[in-house]
mmCIF entry with sequence, helices, sheets and N, C-alpha, C, O atoms, coordinates in Angstrom:
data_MODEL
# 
_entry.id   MODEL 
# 
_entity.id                         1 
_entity.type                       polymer 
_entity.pdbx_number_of_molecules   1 
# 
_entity_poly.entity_id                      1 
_entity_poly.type                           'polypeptide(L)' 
_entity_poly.nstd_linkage                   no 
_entity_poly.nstd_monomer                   no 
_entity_poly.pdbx_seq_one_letter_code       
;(UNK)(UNK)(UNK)(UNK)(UNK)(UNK)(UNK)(UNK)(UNK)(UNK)(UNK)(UNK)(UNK)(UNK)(UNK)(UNK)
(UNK)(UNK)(UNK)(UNK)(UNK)(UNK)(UNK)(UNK)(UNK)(UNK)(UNK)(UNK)(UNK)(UNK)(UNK)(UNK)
(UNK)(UNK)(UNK)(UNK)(UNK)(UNK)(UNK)(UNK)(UNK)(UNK)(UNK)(UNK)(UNK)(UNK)(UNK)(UNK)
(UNK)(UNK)
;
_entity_poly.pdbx_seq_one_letter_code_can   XXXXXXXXXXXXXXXXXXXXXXXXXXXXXXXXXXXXXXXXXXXXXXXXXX 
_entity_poly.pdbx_strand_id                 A 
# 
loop_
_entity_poly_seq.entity_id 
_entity_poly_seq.num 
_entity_poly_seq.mon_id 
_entity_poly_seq.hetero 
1 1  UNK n 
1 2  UNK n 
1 3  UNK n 
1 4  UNK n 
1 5  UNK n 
1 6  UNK n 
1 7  UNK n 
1 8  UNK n 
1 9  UNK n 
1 10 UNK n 
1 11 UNK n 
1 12 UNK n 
1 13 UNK n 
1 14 UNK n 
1 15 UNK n 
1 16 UNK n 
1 17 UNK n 
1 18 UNK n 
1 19 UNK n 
1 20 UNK n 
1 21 UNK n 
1 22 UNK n 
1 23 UNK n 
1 24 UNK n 
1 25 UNK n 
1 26 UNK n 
1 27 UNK n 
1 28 UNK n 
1 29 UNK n 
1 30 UNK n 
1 31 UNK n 
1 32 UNK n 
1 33 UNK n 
1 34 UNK n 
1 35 UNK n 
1 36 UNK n 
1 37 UNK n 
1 38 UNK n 
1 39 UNK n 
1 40 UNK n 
1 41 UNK n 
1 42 UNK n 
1 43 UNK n 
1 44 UNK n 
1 45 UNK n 
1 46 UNK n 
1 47 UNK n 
1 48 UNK n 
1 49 UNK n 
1 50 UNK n 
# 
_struct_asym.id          A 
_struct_asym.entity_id   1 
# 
loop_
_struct_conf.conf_type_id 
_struct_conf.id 
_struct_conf.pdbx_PDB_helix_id 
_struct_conf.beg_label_comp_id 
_struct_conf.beg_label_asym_id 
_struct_conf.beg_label_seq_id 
_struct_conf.pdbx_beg_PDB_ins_code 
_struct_conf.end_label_comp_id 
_struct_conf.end_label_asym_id 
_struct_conf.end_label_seq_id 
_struct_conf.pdbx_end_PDB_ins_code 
_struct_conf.beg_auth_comp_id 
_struct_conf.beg_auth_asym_id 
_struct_conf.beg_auth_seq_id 
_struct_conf.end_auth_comp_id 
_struct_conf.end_auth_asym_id 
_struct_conf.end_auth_seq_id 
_struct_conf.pdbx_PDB_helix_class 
_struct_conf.details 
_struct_conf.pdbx_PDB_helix_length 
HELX_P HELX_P1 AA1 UNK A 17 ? UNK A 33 ? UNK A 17 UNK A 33 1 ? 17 
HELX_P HELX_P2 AA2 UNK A 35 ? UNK A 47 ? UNK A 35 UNK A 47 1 ? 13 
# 
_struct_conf_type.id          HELX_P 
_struct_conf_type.criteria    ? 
_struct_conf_type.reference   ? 
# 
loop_
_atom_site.group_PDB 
_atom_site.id 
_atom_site.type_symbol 
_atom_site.label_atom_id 
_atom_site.label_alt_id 
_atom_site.label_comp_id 
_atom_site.label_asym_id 
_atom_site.label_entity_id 
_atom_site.label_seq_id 
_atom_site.pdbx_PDB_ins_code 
_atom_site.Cartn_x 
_atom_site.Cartn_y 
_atom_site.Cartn_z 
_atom_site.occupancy 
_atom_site.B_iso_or_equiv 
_atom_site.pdbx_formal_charge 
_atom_site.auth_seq_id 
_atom_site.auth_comp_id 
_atom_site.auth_asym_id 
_atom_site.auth_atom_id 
_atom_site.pdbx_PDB_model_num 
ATOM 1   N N  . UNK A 1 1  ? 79.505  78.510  103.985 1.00 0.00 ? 1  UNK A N  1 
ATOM 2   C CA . UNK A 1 1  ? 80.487  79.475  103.557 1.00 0.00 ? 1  UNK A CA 1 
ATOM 3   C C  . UNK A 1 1  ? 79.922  80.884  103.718 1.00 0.00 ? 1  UNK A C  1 
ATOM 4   O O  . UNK A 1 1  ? 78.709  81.081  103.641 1.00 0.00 ? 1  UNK A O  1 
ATOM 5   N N  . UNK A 1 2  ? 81.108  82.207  104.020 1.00 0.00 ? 2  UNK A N  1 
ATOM 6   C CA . UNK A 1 2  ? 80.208  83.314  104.181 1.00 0.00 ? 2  UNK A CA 1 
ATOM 7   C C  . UNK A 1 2  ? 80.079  83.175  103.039 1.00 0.00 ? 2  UNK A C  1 
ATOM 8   O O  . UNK A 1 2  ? 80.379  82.229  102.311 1.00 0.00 ? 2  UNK A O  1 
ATOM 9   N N  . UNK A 1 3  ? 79.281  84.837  102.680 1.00 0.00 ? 3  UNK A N  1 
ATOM 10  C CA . UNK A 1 3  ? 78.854  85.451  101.503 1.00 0.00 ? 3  UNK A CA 1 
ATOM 11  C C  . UNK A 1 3  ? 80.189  86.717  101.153 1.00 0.00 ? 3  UNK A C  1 
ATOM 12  O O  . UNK A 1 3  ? 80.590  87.372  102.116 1.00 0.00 ? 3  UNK A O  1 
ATOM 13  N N  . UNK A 1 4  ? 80.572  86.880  100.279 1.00 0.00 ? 4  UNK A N  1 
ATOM 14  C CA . UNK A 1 4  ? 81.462  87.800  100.041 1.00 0.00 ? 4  UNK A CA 1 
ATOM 15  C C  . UNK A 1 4  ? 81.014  88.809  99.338  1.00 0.00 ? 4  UNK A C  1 
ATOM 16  O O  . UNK A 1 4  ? 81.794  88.829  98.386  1.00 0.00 ? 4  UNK A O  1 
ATOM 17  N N  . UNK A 1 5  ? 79.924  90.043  99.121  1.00 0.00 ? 5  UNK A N  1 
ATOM 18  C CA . UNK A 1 5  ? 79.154  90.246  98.156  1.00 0.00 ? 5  UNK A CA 1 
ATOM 19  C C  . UNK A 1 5  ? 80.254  91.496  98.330  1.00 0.00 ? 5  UNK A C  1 
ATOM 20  O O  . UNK A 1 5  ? 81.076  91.740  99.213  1.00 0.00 ? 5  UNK A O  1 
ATOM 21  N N  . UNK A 1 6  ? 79.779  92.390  96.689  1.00 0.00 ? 6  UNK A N  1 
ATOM 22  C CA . UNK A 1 6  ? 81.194  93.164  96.462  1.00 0.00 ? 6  UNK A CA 1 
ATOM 23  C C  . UNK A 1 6  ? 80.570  94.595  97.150  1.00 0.00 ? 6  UNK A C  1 
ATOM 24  O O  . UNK A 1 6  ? 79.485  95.049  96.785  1.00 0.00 ? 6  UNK A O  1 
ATOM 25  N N  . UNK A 1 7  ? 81.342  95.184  98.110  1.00 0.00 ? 7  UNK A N  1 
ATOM 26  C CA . UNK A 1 7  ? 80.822  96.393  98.431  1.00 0.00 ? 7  UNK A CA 1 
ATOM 27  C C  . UNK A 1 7  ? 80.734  97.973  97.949  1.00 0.00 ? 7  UNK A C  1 
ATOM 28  O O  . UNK A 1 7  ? 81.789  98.598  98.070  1.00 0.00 ? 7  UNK A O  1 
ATOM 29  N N  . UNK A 1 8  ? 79.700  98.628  97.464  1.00 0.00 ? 8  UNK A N  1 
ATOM 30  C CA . UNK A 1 8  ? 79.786  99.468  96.845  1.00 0.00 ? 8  UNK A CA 1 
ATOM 31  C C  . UNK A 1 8  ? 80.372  100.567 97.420  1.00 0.00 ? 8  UNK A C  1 
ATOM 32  O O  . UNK A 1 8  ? 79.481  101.001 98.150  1.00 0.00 ? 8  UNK A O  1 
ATOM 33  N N  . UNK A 1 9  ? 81.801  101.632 97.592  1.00 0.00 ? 9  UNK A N  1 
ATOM 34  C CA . UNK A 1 9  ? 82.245  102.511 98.484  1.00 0.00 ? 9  UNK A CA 1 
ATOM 35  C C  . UNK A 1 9  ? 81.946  103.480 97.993  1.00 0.00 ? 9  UNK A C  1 
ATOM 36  O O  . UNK A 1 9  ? 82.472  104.375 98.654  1.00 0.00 ? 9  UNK A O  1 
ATOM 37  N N  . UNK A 1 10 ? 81.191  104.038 96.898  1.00 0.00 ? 10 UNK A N  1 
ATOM 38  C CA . UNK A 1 10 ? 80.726  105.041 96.165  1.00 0.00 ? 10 UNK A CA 1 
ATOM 39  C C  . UNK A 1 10 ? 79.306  105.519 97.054  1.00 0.00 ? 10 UNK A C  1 
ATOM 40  O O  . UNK A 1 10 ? 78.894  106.645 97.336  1.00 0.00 ? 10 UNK A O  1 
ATOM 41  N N  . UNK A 1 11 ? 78.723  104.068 97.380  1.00 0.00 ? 11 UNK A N  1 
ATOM 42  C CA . UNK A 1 11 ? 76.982  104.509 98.161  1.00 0.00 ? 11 UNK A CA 1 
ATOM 43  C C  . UNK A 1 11 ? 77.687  104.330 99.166  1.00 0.00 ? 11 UNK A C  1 
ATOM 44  O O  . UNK A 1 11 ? 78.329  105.380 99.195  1.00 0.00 ? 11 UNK A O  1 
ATOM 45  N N  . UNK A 1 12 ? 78.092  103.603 100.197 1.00 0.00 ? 12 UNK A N  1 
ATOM 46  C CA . UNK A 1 12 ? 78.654  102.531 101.030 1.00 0.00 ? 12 UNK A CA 1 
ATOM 47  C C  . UNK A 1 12 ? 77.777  103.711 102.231 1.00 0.00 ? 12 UNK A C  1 
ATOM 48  O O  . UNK A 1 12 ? 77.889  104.887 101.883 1.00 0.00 ? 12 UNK A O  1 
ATOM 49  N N  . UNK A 1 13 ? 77.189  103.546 103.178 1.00 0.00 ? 13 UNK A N  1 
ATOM 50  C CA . UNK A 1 13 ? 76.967  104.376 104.535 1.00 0.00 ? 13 UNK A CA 1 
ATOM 51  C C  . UNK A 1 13 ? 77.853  105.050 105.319 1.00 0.00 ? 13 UNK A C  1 
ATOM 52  O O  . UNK A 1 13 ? 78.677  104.287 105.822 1.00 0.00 ? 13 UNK A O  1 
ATOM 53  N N  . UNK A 1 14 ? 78.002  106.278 105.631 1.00 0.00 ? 14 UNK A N  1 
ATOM 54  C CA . UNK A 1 14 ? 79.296  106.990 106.116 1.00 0.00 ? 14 UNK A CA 1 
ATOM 55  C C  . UNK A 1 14 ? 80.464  106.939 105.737 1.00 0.00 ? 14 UNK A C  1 
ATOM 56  O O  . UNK A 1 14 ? 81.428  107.053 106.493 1.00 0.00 ? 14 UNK A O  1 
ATOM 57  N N  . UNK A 1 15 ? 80.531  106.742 104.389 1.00 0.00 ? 15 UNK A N  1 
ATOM 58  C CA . UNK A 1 15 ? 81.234  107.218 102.957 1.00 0.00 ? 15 UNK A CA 1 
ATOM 59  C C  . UNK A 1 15 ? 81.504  108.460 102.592 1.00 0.00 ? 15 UNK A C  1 
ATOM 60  O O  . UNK A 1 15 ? 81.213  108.822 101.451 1.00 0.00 ? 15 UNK A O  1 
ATOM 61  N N  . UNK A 1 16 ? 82.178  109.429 103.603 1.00 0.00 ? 16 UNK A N  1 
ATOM 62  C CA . UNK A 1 16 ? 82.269  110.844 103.313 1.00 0.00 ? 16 UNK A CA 1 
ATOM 63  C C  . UNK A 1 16 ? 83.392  111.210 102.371 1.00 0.00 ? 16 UNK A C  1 
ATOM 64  O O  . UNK A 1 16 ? 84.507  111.509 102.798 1.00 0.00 ? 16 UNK A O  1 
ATOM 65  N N  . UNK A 1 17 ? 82.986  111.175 100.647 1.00 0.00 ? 17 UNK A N  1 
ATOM 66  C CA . UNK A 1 17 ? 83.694  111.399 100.134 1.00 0.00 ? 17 UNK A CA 1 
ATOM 67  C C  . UNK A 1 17 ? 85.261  112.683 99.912  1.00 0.00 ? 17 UNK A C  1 
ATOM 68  O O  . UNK A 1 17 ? 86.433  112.721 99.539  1.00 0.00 ? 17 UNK A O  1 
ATOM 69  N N  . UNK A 1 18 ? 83.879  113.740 100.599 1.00 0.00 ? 18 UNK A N  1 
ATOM 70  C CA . UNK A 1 18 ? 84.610  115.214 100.374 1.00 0.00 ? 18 UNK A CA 1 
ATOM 71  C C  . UNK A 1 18 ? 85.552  115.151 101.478 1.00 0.00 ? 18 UNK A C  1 
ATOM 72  O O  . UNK A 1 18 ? 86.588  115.788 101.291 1.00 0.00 ? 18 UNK A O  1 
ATOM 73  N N  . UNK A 1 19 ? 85.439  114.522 102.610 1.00 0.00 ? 19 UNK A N  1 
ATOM 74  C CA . UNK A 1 19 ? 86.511  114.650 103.975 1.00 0.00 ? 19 UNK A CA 1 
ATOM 75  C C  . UNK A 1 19 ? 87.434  113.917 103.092 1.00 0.00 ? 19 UNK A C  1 
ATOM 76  O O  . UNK A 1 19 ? 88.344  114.527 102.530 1.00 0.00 ? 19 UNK A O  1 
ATOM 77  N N  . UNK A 1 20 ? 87.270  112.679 102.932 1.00 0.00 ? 20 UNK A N  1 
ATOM 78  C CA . UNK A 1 20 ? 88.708  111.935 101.914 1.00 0.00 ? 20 UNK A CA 1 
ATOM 79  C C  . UNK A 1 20 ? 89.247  112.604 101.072 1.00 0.00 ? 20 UNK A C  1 
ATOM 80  O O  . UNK A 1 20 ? 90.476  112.540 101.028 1.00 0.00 ? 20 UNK A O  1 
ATOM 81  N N  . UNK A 1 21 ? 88.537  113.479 100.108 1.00 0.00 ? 21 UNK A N  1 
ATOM 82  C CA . UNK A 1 21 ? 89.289  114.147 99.045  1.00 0.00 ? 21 UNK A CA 1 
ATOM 83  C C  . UNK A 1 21 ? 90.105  115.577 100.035 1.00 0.00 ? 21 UNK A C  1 
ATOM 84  O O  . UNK A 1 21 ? 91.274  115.947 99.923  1.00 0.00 ? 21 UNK A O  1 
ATOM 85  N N  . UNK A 1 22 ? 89.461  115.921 100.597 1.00 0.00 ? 22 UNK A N  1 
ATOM 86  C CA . UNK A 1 22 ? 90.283  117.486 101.512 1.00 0.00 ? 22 UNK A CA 1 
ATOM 87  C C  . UNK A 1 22 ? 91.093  116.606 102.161 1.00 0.00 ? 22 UNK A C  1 
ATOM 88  O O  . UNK A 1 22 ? 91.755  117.409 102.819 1.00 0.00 ? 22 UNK A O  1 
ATOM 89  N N  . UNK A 1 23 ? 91.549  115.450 102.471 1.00 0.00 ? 23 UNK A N  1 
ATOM 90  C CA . UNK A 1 23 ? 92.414  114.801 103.865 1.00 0.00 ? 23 UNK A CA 1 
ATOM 91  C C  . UNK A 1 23 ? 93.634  114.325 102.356 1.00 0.00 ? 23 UNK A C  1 
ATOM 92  O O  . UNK A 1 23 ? 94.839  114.399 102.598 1.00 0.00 ? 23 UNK A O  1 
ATOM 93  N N  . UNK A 1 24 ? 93.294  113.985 101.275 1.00 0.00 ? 24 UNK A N  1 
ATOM 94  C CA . UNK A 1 24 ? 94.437  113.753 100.439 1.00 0.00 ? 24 UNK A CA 1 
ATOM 95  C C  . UNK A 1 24 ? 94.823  115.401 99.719  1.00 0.00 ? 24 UNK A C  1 
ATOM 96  O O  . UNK A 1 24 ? 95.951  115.610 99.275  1.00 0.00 ? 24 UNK A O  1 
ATOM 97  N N  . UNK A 1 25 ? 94.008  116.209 99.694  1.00 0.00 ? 25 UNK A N  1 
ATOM 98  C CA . UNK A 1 25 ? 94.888  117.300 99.154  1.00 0.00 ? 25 UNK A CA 1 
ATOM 99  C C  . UNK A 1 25 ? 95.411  118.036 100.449 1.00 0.00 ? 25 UNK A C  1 
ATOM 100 O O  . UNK A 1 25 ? 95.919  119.157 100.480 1.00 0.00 ? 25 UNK A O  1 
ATOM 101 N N  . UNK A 1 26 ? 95.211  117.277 101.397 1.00 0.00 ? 26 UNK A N  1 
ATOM 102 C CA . UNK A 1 26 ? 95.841  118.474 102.742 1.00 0.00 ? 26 UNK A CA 1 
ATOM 103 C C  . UNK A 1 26 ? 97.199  117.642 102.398 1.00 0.00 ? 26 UNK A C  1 
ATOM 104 O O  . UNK A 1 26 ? 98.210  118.273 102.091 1.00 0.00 ? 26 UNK A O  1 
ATOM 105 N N  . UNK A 1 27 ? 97.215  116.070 102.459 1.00 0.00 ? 27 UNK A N  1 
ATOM 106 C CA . UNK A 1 27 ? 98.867  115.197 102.645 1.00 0.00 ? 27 UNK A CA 1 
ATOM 107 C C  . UNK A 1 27 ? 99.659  115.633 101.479 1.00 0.00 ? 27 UNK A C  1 
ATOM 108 O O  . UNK A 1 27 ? 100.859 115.903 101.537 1.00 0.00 ? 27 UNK A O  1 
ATOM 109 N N  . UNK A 1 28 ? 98.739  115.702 100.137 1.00 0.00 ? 28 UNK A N  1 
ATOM 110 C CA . UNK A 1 28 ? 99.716  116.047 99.241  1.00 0.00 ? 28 UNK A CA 1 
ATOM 111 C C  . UNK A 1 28 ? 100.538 117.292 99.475  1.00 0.00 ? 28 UNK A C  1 
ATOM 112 O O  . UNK A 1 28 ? 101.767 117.267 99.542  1.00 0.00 ? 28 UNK A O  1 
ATOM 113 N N  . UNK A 1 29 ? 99.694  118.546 99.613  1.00 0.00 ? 29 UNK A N  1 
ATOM 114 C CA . UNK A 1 29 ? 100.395 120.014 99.637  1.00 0.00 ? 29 UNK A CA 1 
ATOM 115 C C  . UNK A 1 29 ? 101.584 119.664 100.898 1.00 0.00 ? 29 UNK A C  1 
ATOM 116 O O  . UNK A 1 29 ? 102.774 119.931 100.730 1.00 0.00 ? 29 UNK A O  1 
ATOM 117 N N  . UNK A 1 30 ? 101.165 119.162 101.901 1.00 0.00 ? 30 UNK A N  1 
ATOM 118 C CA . UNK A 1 30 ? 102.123 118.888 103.343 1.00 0.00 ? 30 UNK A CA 1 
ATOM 119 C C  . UNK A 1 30 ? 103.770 118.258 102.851 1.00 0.00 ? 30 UNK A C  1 
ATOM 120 O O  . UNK A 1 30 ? 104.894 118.716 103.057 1.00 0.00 ? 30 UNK A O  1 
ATOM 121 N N  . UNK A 1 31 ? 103.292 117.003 102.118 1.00 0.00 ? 31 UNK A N  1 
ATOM 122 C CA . UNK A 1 31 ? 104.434 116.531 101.363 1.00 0.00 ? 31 UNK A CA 1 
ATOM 123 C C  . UNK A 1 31 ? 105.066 116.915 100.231 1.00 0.00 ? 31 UNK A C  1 
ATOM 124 O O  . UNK A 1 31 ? 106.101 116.514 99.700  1.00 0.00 ? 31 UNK A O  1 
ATOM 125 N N  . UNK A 1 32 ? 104.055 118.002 99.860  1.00 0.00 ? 32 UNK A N  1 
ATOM 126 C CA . UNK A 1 32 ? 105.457 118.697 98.429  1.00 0.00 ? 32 UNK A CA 1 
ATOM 127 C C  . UNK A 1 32 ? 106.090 119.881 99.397  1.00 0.00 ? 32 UNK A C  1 
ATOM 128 O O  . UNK A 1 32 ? 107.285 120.166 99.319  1.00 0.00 ? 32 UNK A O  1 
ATOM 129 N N  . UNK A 1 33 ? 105.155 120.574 100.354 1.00 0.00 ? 33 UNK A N  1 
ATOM 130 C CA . UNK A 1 33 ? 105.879 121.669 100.818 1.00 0.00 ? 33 UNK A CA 1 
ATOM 131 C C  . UNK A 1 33 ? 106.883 121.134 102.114 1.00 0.00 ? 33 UNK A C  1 
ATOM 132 O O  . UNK A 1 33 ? 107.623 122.013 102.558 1.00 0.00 ? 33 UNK A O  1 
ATOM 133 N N  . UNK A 1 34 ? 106.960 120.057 102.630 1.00 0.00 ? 34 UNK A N  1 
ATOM 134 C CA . UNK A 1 34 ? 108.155 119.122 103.220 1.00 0.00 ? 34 UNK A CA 1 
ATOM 135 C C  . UNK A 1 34 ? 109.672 118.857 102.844 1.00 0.00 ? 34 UNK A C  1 
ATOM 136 O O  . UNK A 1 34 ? 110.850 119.010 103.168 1.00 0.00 ? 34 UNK A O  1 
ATOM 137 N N  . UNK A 1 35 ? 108.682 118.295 101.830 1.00 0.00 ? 35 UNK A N  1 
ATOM 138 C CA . UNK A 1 35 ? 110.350 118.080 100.518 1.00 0.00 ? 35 UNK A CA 1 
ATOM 139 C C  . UNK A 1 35 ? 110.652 119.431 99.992  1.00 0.00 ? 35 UNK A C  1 
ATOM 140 O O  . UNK A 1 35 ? 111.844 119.546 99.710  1.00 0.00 ? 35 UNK A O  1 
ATOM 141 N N  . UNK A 1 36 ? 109.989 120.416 99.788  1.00 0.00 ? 36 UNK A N  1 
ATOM 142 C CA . UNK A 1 36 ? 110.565 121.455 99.082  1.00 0.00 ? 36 UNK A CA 1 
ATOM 143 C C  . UNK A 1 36 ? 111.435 122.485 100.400 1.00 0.00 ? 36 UNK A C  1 
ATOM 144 O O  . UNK A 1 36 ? 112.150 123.461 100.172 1.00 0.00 ? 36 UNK A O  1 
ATOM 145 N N  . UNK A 1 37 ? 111.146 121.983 101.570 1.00 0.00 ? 37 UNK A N  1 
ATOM 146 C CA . UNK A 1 37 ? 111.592 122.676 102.908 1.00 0.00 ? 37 UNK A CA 1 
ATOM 147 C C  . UNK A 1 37 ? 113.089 121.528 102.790 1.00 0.00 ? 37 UNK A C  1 
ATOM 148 O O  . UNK A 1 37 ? 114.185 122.039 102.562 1.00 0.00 ? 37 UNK A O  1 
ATOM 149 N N  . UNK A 1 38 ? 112.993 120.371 102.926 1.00 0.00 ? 38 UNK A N  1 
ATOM 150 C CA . UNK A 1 38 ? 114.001 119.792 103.272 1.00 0.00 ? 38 UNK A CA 1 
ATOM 151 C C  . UNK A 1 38 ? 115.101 120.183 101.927 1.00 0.00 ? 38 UNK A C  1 
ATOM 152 O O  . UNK A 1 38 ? 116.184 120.701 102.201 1.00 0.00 ? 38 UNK A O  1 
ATOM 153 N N  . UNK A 1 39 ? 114.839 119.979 100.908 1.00 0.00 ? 39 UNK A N  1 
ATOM 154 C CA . UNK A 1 39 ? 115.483 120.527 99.952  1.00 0.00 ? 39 UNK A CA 1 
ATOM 155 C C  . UNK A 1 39 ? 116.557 122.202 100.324 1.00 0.00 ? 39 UNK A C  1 
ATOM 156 O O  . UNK A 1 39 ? 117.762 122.411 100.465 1.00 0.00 ? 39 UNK A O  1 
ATOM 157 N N  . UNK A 1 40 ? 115.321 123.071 100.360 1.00 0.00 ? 40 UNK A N  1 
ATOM 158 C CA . UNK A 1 40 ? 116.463 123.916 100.668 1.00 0.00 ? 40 UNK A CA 1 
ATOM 159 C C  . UNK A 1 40 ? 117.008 123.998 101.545 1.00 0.00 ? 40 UNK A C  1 
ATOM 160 O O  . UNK A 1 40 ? 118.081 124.600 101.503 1.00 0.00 ? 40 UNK A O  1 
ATOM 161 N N  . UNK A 1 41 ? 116.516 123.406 102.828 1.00 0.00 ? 41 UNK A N  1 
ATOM 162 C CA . UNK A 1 41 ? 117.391 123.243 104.082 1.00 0.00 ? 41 UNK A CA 1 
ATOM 163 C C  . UNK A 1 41 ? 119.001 122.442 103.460 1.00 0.00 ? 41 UNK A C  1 
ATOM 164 O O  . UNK A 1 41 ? 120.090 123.014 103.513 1.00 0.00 ? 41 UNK A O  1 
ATOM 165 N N  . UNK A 1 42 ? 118.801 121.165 102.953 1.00 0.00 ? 42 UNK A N  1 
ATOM 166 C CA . UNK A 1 42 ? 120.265 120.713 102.740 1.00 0.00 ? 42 UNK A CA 1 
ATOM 167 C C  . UNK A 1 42 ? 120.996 121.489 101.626 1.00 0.00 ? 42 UNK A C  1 
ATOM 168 O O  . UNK A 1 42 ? 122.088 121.130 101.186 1.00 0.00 ? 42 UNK A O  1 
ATOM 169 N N  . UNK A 1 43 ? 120.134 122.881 101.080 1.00 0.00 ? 43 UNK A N  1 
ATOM 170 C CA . UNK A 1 43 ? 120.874 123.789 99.893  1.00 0.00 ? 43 UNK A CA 1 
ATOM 171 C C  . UNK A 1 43 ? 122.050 124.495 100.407 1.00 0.00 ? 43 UNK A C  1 
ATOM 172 O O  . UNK A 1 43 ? 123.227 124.565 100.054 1.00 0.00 ? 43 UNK A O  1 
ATOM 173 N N  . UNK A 1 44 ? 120.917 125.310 101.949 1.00 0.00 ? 44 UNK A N  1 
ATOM 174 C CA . UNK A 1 44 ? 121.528 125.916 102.530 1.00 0.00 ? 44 UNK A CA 1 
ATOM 175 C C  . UNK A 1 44 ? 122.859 125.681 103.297 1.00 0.00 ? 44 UNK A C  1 
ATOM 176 O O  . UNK A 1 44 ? 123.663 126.589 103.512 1.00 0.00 ? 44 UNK A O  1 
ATOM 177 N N  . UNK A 1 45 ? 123.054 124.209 103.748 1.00 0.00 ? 45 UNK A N  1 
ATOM 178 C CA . UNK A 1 45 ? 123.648 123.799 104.656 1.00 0.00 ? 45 UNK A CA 1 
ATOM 179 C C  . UNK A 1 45 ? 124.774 123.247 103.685 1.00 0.00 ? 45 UNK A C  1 
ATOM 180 O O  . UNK A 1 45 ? 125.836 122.858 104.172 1.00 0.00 ? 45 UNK A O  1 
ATOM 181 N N  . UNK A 1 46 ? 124.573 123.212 102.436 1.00 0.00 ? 46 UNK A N  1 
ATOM 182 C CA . UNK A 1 46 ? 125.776 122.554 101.348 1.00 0.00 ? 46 UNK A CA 1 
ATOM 183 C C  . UNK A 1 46 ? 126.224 124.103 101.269 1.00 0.00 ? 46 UNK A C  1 
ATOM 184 O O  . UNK A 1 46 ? 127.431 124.292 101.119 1.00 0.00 ? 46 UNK A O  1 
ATOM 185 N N  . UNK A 1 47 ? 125.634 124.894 101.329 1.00 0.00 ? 47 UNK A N  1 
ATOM 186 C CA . UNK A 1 47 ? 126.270 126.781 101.260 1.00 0.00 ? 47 UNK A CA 1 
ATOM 187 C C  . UNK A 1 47 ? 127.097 127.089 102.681 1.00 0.00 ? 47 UNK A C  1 
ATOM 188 O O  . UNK A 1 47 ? 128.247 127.483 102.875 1.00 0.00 ? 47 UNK A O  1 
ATOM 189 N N  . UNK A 1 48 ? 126.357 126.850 103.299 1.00 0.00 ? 48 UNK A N  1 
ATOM 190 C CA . UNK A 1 48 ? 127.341 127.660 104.701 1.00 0.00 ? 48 UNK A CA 1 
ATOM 191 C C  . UNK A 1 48 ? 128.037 126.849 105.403 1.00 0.00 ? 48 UNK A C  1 
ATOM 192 O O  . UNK A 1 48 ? 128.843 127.210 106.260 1.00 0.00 ? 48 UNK A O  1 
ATOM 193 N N  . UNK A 1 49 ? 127.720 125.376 105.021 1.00 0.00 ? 49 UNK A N  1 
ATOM 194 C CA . UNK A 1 49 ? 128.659 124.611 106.272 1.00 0.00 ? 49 UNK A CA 1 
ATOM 195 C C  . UNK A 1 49 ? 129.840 123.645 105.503 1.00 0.00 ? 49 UNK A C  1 
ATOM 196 O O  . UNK A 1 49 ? 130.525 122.774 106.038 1.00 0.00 ? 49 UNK A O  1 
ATOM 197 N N  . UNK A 1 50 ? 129.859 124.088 104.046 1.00 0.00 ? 50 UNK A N  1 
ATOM 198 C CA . UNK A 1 50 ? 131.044 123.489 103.555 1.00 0.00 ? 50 UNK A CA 1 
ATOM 199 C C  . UNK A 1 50 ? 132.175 124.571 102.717 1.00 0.00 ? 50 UNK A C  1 
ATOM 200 O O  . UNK A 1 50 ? 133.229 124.129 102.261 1.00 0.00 ? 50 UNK A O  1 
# 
């Protein structure tokens, strides 16, 4: 049988924490300022095109 031993991703080798943390606060800001674009886009378009 293999061995399944539990892997530590905290030490783990080429575990670059800080690129992961800057690559989730880049998606978050991308996706609130997305939705907050699409938002007023359909504000605007409930204003001038009805």
């Amino acid at each position: 049988m293999a061995e399944h031993a539990t892997t530590e991703y905290a030490i783990a080798d080429g575990n670059d924490y800080a690129e992961h943390e800057s690559t989730y606060v880049l998606f978050t800001a991308l996706t609130k300022w997305g939705a907050i674009a699409v938002a007023v886009l359909l504000t605007l378009m409930w204003i001038f095109l009805l």
